[in-house]
N, C-alpha and C positions, 0 to 999 in steps of 0.2 A: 718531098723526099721519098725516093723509093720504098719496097716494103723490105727490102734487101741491105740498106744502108744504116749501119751505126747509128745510131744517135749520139755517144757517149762515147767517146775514145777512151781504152783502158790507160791507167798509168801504164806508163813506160821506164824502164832502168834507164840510171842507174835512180832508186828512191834514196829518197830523207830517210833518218833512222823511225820515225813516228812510223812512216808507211810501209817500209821494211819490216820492221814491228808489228803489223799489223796486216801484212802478207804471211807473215810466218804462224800464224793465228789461226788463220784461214787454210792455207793448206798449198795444194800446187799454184803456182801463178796462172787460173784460168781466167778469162777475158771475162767475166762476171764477177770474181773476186778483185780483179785489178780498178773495175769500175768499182766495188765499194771503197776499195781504198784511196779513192780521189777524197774520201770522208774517213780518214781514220779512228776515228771515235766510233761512227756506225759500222765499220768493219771489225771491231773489236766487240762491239754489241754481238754482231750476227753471229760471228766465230763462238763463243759462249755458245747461242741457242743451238747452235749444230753441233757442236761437241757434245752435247747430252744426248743427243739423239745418234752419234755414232758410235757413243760408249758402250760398255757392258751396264750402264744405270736401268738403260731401255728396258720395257718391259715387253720389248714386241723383240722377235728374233732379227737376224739380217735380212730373211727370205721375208718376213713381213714388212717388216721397213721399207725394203725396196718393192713387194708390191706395190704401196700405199705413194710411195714415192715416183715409179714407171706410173702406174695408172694413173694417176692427179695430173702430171704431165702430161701423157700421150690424151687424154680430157678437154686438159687447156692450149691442147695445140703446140707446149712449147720446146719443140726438136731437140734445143741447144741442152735444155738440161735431161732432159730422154736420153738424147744421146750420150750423155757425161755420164748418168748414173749407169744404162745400160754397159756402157765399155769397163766403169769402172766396178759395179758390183754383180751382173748378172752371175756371172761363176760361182763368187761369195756366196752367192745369196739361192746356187743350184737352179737356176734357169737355165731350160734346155731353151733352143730356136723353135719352139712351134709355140713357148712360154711367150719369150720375148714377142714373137709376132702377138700371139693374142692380147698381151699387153696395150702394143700400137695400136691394133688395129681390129680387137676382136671381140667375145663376149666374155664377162664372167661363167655362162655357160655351158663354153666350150669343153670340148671331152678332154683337154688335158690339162685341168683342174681337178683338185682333190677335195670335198669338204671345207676343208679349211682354210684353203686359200680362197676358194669361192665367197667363203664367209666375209671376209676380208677384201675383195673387188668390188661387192654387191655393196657393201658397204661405201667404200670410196666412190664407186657412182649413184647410188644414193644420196650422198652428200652433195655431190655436182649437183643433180639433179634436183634437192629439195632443200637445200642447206639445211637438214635435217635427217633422222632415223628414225620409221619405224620401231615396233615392239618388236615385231619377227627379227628384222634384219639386225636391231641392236639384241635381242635374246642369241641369235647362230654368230655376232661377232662377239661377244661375253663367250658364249662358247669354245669359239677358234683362239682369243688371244687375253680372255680373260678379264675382268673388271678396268685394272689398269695399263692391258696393250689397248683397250677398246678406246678410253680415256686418251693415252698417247693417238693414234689413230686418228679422233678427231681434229686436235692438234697439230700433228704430221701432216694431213689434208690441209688443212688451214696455212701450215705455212708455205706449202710448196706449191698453194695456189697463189700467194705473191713471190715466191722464188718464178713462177711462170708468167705472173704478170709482167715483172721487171723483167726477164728477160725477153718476152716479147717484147714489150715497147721502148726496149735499148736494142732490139734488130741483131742482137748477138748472132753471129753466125755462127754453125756448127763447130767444137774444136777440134785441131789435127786427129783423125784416129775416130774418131767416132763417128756411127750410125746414123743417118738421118730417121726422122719420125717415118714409119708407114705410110707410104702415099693413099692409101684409102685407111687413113687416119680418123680415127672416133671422136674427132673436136665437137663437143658441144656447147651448146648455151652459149656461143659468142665466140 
């Protein structure tokens, strides 16, 4: 099978009311949410875990969230949802275009990071990189986003490293309107 092709075709309209139910949970009908909903039970799980983390509960801002979210992504290679969040929160979340690029494709380093959000990258690839935190690197994210965004943080990582695994090996292709990943793309580790 190519590396381009589906594996999982999304549900398709018109749904049952379970899955309809269960679209509505989730959120827009995008080709990743329609493949959970071939399982309506587990799409009604996932909608739960996400809703807290797009809430006001969070203890991380939008602009942190969606670093942790861009970077884990453009990390694990996975376009479809780079692309998704980038179109959908970079504005939200005050990302200029040289942000977004370094996101893809660049370094926590880079000169248009501010402390904080560096805190907060160095982090995320750390995690890639060690499934683990240093002292320095968990002392400057306590820092930047505090005991309990640090906490969410780990967790946000964790999950949107299987939001990327599953969309990678269901071959999602990118949706209408959005960005592809940086062609000199930072994928590591696999």
């Amino acid at each position: 099978m190519p590396l381009n092709s589906k594996r999982i075709e999304p549900v398709e309209p018109p749904y049952d009311a379970e899955t309809a139910d269960a679209l509505d949970r989730l959120g827009p009908p995008l080709q990743l949410f329609r493949v959970w909903a071939r399982r309506p039970a587990l799409a009604r799980g996932v909608a739960s875990w996400g809703r807290y983390y797009f809430s006001r509960q969070s203890a991380l801002s939008v602009r942190q969230r969606e670093l942790v979210i861009d970077r884990t992504t453009a990390l694990c290679g996975a376009g479809y949802e780079w692309g998704v969040h980038v179109a959908a929160f970079a504005a939200k979340a005050g990302l200029d275009a040289a942000q977004i690029r370094s996101l893809g494709a660049g370094s926590p380093a880079g000169p248009c990071w501010d402390a904080a959000d560096r805190a907060v990258l160095v982090a995320v690839d750390e995690l890639r990189a060690t499934s683990d935190l240093g002292d320095a690197t968990w002392a400057e994210l306590v820092g930047a986003a505090g005991e309990d965004g640090a906490l969410e943080v780990l967790l946000l990582c964790g999950w949107y490293h299987a939001i990327s695994f599953t969309v990678r090996a269901l071959r999602l292709p990118p949706e209408p309107g959005t960005e592809p990943l940086p062609a000199a793309g930072i994928r590591r580790n696999g």
